[in-house]
N, C-alpha and C positions, 0 to 999 in steps of 0.2 A: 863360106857356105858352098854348100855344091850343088855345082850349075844344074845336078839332073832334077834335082829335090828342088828348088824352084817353080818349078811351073805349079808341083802340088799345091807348094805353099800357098801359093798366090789364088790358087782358087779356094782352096780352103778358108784364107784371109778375106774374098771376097765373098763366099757364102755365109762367113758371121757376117762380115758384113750388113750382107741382107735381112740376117732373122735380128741384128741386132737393131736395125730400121724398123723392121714389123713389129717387132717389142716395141718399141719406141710410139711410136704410132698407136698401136693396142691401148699402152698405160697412158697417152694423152687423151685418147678417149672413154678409156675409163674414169680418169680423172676428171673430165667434165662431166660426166654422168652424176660424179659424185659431189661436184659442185651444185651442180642445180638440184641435187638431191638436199645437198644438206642448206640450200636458201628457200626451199619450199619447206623443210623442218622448223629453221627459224621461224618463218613466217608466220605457221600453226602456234610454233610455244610461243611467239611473242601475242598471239591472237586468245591464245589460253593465258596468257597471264595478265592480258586486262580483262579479260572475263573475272578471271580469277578477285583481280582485285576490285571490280565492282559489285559482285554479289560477295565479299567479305565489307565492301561501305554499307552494302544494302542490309546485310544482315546484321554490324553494327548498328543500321537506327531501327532495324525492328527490335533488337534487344534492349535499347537506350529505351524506346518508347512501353516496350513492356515493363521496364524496370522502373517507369515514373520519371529516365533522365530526358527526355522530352527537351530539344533546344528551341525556344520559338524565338523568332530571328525579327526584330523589327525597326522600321527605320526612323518612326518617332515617337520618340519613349515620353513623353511629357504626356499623351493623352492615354497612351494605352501603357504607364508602366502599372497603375493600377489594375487596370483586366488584365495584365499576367501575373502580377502579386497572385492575386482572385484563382485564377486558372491553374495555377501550381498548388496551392493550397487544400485545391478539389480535387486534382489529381490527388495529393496525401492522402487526403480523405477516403478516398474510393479506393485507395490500393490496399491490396490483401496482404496482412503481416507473413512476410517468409521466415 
């Protein structure tokens, strides 16, 4: 190598250097930007997607219920399996043939 062209090198070598530090720096800070960008994204779609799934529960039992499938839930069947016999049967009743 020759000794005159040296010195340029060496600052030239230290100027990327430098911009290749401020790059550097720049794209870690973009990068977190884009970190908390996309944990406050999750957040929202994880927040939309139990919404999501609860007005799709809810709108299944308002269709169940329009459709006569009505689940009535109870925890002692020996008195009252009679009044739900009763109470499905009047729903049939009253429901308009589709």
């Amino acid at each position: 190598m020759d000794p005159e062209y040296t010195d340029d090198l060496l600052n030239h070598l230290e100027k990327q250097t430098e911009l290749l530090l401020e790059t550097r720096k720049t794209m870690t800070q973009e990068l977190q930007t884009l970190e908390v960008e996309e944990e406050m994204m999750m957040r929202k779609f994880y927040e939309l997607m139990s919404r999501q799934r609860l007005n799709k529960k809810k709108m299944e039992k308002t269709q169940n219920v329009s459709h006569g499938k009505e689940i009535v839930e109870v925890e002692d069947t020996s008195s009252t399996s009679r009044e739900l016999i009763v109470y499905v049967r009047k729903r049939k009743k009253n429901q308009k043939p589709t």
